[in-house]
C-alpha positions as CSV (number, residue, x, y, z in Angstrom):
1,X,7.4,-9.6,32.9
2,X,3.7,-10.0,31.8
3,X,2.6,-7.4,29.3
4,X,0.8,-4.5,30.8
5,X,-3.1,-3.3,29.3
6,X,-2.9,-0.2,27.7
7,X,-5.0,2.3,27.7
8,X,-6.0,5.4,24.7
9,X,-5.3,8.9,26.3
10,X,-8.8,10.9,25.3
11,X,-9.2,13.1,22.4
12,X,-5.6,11.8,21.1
13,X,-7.3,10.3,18.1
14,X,-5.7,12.2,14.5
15,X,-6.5,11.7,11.2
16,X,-4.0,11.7,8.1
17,X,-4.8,14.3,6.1
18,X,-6.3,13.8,2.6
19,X,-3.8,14.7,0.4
20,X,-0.7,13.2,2.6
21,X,1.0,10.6,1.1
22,X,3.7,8.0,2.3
23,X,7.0,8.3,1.2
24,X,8.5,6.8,3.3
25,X,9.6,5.7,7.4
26,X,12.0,7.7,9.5
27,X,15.1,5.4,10.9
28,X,14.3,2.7,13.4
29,X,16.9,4.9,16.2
30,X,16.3,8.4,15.0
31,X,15.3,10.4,17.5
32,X,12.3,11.8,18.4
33,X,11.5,14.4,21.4
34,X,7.0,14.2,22.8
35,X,5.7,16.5,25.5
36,X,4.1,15.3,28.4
37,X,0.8,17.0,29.7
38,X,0.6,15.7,33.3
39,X,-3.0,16.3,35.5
40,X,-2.8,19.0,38.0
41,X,-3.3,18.4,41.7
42,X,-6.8,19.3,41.9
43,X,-8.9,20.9,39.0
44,X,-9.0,24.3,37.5
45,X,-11.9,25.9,39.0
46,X,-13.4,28.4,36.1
47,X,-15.3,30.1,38.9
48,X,-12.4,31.4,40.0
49,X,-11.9,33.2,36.9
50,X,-14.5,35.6,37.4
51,X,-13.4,39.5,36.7
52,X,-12.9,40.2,40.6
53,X,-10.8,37.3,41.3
54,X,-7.2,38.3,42.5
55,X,-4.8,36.7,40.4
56,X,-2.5,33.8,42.1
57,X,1.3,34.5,42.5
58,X,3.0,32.0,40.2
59,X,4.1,29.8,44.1
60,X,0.3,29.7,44.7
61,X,-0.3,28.3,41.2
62,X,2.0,25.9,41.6
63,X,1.4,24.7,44.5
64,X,-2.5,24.4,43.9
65,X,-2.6,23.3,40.1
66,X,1.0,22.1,39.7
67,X,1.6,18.4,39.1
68,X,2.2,16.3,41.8
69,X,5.6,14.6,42.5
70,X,4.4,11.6,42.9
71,X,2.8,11.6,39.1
72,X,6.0,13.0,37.9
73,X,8.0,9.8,39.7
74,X,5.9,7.4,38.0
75,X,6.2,9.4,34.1
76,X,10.1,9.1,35.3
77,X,9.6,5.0,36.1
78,X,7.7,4.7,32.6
79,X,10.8,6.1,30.9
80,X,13.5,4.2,32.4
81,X,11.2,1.5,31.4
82,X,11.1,2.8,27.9
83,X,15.0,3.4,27.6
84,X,13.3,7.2,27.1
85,X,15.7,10.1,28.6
86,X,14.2,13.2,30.7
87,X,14.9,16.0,29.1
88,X,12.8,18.4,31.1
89,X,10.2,18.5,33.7
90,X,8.2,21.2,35.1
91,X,5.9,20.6,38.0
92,X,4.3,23.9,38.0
93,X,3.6,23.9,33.6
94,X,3.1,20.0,34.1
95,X,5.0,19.0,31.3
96,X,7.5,16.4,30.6
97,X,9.7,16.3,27.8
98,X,11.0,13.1,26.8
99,X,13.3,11.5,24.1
100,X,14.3,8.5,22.6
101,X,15.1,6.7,19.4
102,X,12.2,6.1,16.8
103,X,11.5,2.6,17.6
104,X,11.3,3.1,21.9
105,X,8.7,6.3,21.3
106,X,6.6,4.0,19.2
107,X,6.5,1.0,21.4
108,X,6.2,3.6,24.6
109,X,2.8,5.6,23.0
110,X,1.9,2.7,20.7
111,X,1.8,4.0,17.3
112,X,3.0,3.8,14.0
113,X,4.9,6.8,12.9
114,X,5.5,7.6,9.1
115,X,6.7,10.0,6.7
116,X,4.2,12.2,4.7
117,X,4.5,14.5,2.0
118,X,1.5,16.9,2.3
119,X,0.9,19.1,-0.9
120,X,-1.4,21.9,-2.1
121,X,-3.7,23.6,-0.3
122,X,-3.7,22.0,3.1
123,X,0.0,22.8,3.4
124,X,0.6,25.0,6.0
125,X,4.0,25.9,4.9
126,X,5.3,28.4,3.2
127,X,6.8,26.6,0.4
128,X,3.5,25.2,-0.5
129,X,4.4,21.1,0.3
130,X,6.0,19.8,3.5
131,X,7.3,16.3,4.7
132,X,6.3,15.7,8.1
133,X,6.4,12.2,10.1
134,X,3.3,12.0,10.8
135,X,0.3,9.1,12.7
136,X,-3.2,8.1,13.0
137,X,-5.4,6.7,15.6
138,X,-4.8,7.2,19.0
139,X,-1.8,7.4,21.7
140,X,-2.0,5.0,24.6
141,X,0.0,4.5,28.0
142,X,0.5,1.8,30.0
143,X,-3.1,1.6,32.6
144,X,-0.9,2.7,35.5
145,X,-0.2,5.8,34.1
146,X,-4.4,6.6,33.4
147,X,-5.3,10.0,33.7
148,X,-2.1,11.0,35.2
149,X,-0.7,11.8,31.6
150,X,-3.7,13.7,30.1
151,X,-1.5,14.4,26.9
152,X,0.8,13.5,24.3
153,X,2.5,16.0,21.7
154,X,5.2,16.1,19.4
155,X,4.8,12.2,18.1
156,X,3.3,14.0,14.9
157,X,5.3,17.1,13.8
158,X,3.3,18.2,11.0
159,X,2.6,22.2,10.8
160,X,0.2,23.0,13.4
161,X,-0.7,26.5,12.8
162,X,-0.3,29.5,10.0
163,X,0.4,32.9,10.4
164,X,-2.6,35.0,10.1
165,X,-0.8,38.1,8.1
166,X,-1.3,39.0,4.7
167,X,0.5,41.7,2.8
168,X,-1.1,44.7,1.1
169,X,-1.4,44.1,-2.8
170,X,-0.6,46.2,-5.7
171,X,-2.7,45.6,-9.2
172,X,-0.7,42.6,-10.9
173,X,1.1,41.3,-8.3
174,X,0.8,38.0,-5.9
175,X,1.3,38.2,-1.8
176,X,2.2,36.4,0.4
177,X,-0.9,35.3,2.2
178,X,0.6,33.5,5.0
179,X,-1.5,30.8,4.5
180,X,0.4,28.7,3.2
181,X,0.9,30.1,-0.6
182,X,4.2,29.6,-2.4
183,X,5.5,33.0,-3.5
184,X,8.6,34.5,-5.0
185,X,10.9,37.0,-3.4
186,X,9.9,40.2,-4.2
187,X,6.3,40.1,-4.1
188,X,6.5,42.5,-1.0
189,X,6.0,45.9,-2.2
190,X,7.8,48.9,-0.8
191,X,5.5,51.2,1.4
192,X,5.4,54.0,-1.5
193,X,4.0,51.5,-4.3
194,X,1.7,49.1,-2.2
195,X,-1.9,50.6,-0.6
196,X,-2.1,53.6,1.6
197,X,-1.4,52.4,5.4
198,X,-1.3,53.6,9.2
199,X,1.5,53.6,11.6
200,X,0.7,51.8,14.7
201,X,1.3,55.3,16.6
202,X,-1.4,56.8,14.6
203,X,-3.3,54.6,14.9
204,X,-3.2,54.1,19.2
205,X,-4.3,57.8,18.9
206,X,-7.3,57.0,16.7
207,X,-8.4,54.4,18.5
208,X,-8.2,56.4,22.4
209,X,-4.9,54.2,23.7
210,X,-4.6,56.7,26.6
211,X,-1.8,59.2,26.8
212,X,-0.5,59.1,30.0
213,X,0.4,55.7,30.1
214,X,2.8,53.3,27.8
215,X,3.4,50.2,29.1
216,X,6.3,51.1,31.1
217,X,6.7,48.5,34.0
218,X,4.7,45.4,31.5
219,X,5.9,42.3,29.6
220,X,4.3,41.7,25.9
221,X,4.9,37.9,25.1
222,X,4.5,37.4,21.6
223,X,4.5,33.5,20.6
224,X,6.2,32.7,17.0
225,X,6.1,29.4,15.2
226,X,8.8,30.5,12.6
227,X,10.9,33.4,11.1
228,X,12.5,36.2,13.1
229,X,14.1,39.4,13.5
230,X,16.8,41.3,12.6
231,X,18.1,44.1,15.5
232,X,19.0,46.7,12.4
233,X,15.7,46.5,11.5
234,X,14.1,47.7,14.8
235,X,16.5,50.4,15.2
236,X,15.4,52.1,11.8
237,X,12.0,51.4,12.2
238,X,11.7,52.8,15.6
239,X,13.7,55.5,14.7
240,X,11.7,56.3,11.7
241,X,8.9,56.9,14.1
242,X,10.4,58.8,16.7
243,X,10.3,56.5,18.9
244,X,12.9,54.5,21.6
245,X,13.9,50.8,20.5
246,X,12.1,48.4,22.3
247,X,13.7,46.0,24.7
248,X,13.4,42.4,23.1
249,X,14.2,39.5,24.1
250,X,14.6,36.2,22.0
251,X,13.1,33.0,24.2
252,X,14.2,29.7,22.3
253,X,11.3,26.4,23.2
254,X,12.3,23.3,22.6
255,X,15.1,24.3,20.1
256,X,13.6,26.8,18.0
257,X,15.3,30.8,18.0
258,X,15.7,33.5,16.5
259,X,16.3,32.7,12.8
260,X,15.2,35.5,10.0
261,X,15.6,34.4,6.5
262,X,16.1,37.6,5.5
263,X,12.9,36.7,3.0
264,X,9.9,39.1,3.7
265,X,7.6,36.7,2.3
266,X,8.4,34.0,5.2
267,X,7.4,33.9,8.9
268,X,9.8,36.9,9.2
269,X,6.8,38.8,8.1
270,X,4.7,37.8,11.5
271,X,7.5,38.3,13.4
272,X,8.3,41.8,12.5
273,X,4.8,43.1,12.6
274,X,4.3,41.8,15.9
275,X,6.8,43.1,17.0
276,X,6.7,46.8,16.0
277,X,2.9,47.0,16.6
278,X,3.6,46.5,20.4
279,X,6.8,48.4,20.1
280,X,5.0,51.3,18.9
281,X,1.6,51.0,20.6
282,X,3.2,50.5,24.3
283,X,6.8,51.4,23.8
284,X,7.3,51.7,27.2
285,X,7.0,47.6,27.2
286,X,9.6,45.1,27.3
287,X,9.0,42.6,24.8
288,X,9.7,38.9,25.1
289,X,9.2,36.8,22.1
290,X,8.9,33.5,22.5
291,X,10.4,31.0,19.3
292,X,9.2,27.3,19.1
293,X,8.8,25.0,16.5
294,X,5.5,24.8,14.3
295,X,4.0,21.7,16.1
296,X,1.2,20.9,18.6
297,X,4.0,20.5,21.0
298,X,5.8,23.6,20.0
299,X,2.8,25.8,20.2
300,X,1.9,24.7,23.7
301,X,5.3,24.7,25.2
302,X,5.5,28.5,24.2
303,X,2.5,29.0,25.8
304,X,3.2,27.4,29.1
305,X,6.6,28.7,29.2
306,X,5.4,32.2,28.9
307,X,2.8,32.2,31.3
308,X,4.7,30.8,33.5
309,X,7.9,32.5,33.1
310,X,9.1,34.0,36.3
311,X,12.1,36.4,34.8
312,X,9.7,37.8,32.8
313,X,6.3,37.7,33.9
314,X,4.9,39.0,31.2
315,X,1.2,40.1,31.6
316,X,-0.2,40.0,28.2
317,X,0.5,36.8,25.9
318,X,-0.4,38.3,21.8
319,X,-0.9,35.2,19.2
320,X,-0.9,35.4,15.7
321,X,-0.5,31.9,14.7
322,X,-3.9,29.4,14.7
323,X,-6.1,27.4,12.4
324,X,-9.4,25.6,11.7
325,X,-11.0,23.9,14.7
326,X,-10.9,20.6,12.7
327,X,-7.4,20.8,12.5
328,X,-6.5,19.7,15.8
329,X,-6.9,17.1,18.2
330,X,-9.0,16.9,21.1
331,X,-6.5,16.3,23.9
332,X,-4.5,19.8,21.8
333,X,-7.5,22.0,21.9
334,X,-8.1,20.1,25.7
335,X,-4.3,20.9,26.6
336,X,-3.9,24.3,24.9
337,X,-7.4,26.1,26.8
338,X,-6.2,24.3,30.1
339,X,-2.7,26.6,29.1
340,X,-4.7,29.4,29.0
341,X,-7.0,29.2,32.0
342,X,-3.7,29.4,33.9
343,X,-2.7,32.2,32.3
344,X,-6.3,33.5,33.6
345,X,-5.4,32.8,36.9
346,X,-2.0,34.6,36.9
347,X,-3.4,37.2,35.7
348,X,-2.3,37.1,32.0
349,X,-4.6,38.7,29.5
350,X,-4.3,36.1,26.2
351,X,-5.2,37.8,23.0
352,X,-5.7,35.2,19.6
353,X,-6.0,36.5,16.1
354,X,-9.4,35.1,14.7
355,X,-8.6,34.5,11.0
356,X,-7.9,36.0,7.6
357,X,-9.8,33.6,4.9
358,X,-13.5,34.8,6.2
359,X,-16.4,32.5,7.9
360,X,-14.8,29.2,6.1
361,X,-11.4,29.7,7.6
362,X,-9.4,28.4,4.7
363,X,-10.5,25.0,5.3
364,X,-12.0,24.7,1.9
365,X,-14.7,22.4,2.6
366,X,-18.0,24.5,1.9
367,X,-18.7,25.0,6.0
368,X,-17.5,27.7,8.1
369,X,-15.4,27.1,10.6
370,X,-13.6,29.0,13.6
371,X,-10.3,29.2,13.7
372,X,-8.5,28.0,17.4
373,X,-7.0,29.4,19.4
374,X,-9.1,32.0,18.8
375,X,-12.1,30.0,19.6
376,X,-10.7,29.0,23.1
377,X,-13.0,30.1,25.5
378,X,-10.4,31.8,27.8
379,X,-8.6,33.3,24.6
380,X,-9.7,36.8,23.3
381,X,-10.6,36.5,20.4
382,X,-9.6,39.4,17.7
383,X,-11.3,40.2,14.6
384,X,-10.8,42.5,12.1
385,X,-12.3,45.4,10.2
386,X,-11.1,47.9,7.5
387,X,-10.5,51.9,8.2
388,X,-10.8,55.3,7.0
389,X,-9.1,58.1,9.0
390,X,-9.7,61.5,8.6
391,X,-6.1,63.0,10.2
392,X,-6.3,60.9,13.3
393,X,-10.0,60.7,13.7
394,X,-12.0,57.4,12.4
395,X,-14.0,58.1,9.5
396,X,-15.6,55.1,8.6
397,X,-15.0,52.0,10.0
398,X,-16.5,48.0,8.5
399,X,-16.1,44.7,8.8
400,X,-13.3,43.3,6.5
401,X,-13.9,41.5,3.4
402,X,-11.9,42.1,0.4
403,X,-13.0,39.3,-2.0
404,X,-10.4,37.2,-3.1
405,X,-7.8,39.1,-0.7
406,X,-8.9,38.5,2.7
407,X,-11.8,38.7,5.1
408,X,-12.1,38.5,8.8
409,X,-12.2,35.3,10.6
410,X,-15.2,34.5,12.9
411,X,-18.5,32.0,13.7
412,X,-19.5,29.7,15.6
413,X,-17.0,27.2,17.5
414,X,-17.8,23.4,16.9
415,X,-16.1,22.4,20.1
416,X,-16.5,24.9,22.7
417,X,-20.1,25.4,24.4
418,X,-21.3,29.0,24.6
419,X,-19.3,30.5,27.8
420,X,-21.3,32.1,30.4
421,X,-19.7,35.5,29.9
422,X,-21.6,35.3,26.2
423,X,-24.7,34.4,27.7
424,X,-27.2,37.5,26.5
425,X,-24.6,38.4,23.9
426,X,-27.0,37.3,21.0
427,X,-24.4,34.2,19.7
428,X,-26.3,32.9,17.0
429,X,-26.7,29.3,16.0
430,X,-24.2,27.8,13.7
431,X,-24.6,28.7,9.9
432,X,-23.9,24.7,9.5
433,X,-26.4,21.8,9.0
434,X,-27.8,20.8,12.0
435,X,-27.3,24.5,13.6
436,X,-25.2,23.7,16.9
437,X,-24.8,26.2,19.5
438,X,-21.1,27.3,20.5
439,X,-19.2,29.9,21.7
440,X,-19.0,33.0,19.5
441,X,-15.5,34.4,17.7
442,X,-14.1,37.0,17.8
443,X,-14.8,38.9,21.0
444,X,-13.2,42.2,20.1
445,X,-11.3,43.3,16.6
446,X,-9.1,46.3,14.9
447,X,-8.2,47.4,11.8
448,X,-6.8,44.8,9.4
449,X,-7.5,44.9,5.9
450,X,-3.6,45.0,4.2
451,X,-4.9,48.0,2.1
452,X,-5.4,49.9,4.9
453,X,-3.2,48.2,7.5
454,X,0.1,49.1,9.0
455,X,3.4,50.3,7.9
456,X,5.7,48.1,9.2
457,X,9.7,46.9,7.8
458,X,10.5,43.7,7.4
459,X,14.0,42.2,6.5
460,X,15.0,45.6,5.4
461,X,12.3,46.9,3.5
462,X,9.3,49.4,4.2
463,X,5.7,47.7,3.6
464,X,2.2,47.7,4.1
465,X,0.7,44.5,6.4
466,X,-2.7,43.4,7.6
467,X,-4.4,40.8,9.0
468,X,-6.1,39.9,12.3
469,X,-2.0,38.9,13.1
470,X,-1.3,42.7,13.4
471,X,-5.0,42.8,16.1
472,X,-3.8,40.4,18.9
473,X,-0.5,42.8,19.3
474,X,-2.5,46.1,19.0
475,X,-5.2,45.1,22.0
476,X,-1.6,43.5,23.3
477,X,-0.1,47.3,23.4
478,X,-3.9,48.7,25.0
479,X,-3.6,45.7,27.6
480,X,-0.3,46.8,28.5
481,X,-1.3,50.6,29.0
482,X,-4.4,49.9,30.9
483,X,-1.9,47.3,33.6
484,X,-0.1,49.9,33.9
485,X,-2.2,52.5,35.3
486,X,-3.6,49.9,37.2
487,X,-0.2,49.0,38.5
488,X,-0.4,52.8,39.5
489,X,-3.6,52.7,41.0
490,X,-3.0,49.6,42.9
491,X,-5.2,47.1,40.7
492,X,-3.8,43.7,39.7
493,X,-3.5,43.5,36.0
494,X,-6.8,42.7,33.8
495,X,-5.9,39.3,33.5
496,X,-8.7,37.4,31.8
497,X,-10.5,40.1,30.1
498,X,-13.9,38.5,28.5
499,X,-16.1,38.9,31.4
500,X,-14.9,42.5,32.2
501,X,-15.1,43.6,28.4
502,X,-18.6,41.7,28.3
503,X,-20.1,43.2,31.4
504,X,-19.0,46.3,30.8
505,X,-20.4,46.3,27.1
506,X,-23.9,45.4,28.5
507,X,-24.0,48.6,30.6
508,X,-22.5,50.9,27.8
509,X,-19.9,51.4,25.0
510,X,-16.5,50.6,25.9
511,X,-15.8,49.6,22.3
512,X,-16.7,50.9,18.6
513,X,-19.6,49.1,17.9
514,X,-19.1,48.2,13.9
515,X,-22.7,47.6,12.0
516,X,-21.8,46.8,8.7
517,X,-20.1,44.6,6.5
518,X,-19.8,40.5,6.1
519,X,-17.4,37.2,6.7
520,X,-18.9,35.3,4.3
521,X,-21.3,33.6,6.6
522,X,-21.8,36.0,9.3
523,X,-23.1,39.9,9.4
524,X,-22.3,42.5,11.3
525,X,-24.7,43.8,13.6
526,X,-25.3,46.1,16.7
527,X,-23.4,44.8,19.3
528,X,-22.0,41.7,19.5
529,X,-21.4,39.9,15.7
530,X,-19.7,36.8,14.7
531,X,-17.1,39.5,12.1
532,X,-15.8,41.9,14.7
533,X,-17.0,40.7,18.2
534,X,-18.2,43.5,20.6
535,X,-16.1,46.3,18.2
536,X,-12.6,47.6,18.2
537,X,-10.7,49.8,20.8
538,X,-12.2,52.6,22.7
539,X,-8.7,53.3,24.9
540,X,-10.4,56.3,26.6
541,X,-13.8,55.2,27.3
542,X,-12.1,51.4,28.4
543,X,-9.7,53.4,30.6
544,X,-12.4,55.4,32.3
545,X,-14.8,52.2,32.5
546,X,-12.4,50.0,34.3
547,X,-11.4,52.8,36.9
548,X,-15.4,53.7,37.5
């Protein structure tokens, strides 16, 4: 049988990072497990997206921007062909998960895969170094299969994101960043010896969540690319604040679970604070927390399978997991904003933290960057700022930037265009050479400077956590509030909430405007800045807004 032409699948191209070095080639028939990201039958109309759209039911979607079953028969021929096994299909997330030994995935995709050892500060592991089999160049298909697979994940399972939490410090001690730092057990300081922080419940009354509602009737997903939780621990937190244990539910993608270390320093730390921010912030919520493994593929199959998970529905997604822009591939940052306009048109609200290492992002090259999935054009973005309180009222309230302990993620994206819901916002230019327009980060923030963030217990003991990790699930627990007294008031749920919270900002204050402070690159400003987006939560006055 004559050789087939081949053809590269767009924006698959990946570079080797510059500190990775070969060690060494995984076995000829071990086996390795890609995600398929097939077209949809017609194209995701954005215009649909606008704030008075009804959302689809998740039949519609699928049935309008599903995959075909004809493009799925001929992924299933290419297989066979490939001596690759099926492992999962779904017409409505179109994805394909596929199998195989070593040597049959490389002659399928045409690459070279390797083993890497990636050290110092590019690590995105917590142990500081990682081995990771690893490619370069592009993926290609066989020509027949052109444009009906739009992507390939999973070839490359080096870490794709880090958590964006960071602990509060004490004078003479190290913590955990979650950026990758190696750290010893014990650097997490108890509550009473670590920086003054809030409880999530006093904070939902600072910032307006409204009274009468608490999420009852909602699903929070929460995605998480490591660690887990511990039941124990939910019970005495929750109890400790008067307050009902949640219901959770552990969702395992493509392998991953529940698995807490019992280490507070590891992903257990993200986890946790996601988890009781929502908890305590909409406690009336059922929480679903989705586990996958810390790859491109892992991070999008979360994503898919929440939004389009029909035991749960969930109507909020909260993310505390991203990094730079330049970090990911083109057909990643293609297949991962395609994810999330679907969520847009289910009616899903998607919430990305923005950040913690300031305007550069932790890329350490001298430019600033935006960190994605933040800078996703259908995401919301979320900032962060540092707070006063006077009893429950806000005192003061700035950007946050605590030099050499954290600032606030947020810029200019490199990739994304400026969206039309920014339009009028006053996004500047890039601070880069050359001074490229592009759509502005973060749209909204919250409180998340670690020394005065939240009191949260992980793996047993009582801390002190910030970071724009613990924003996503705070707007997560508003989201949830305002869907339900929609749900009461016979509204669909927000859904996509950028050109509501935009519109509504241009004809008054539906969030706390914050006017001072820096990223590094960026100032604050009235109204919209590249630090905390249009502000931080105004429960009452968005409450009010939305039912006017």
């Amino acid at each position: 049988m004559p050789t087939q032409p081949r053809v590269s699948i767009p924006g698959s191209e990946r570079a080797l990072p510059a500190q990775a070095v070969r060690v060494g080639t995984p076995h000829a028939d071990s086996e390795v497990q890609v995600t398929l990201r097939l077209r949809p039958r017609r194209a995701l109309q954005p215009q649909a997206l606008n704030a008075e759209a009804a959302p689809l039911t998740r039949a519609e979607f699928a049935a309008s921007y599903g995959a075909s079953p004809d493009d799925l028969h001929a992924v299933e021929n290419f297989a066979h062909d490939h001596g690759l096994t099926m492992q999962e299909s779904s017409l409505e997330r179109r994805t394909v998960v596929l199998s195989g030994p070593l040597d049959a995935v490389e002659e399928a995709f045409g690459v070279k895969l390797h083993t890497y050892r990636l050290a110092g500060s590019e690590s995105l592991s917590p142990e500081g170094a990682d081995e990771f089999r690893g490619r370069s160049g592009s993926v290609s298909v066989p020509a027949d299969l052109a444009g009906i697979i739009e992507g390939v994940f999973g070839l490359d399972d080096r870490p794709q994101a880090r958590p964006q939490f960071r602990y509060a410090e004490v004078p003479g001690m190290e913590a955990f960043t979650g950026a990758g730092s190696a750290v010893v057990a014990g650097a997490v300081m108890p509550a009473a010896a670590s920086a003054a922080g809030f409880s999530p419940v006093t904070l939902a009354r600072a910032y307006g969540y409204p009274d009468a509602f608490d999420g009852s009737g909602q699903t929070v997903a929460i995605i998480e690319l490591g660690g887990g939780y511990r039941k124990s621990d939910l019970t005495a937190y929750f109890r400790s604040l008067g307050l009902p244990t949640p219901k959770v539910t552990a969702v395992g993608v493509n392998g991953a679970r529940n698995k807490p270390d019992g280490n507070p320093n590891s992903a257990d730390g993200e986890v946790m604070l996601d988890i009781e921010v929502v908890g305590a912030t909409a406690p009336g919520a059922h929480i679903a927390v989705y586990f996958a493994p810390n790859t491109d593929a892992g991070f999008l199959n979360a994503v898919t399978q929440a939004t389009h998970d029909h035991a749960r529905s969930p109507s909020v997604i909260s993310i505390s997991w991203g990094s730079p822009e330049s970090g990911w591939t083109a057909q990643a940052m293609s297949a991962m904003t395609q994810a999330f306009q679907e969520a847009a048109l289910l009616g899903v609200t998607v919430l990305c933290a923005a950040g913690d290492n300031g305007s550069g992002d932790g890329a350490g090259d001298g430019l600033a960057h935006a960190d994605f999935p933040a800078s996703s054009p259908y995401a919301t973005g979320c900032g962060g700022t540092r707070l006063t309180l006077n009893g429950t009222a806000i005192a003061s309230e700035t950007v946050w930037n605590n030099p050499g302990h954290g600032a606030t993620g947020g810029g200019v994206s490199a990739v994304f265009p400026i969206p039309d819901y920014q339009n009028g916002a006053g996004v500047p230019p890039s601070i880069n050479p050359g001074a490229q327009p592009g759509r502005g980060v973060p749209d909204v923030s919250g409180v998340a400077d670690p020394q005065t963030g939240y009191r949260v217990r992980v793996d047993g003991v009582e801390t002190v956590i910030g970071g724009t990790s613990a924003v996503s699930p705070l707007w997560a627990g508003l989201v949830a509030r305002l869907n339900q007294a929609r749900s009461a008031a016979g509204s669909p749920p927000l859904g996509f909430l950028n050109p509501r919270l935009y519109t509504l900002a241009r004809a008054g204050h539906v969030t706390r405007d914050i006017v001072q402070g820096d990223n590094g690159g960026y100032a604050a400003r009235p109204g919209w800045d590249a630090c905390t987006g249009l502000g931080s939560p105004d429960g009452a006055a968005l409450l009010a807004a939305l039912g006017s």
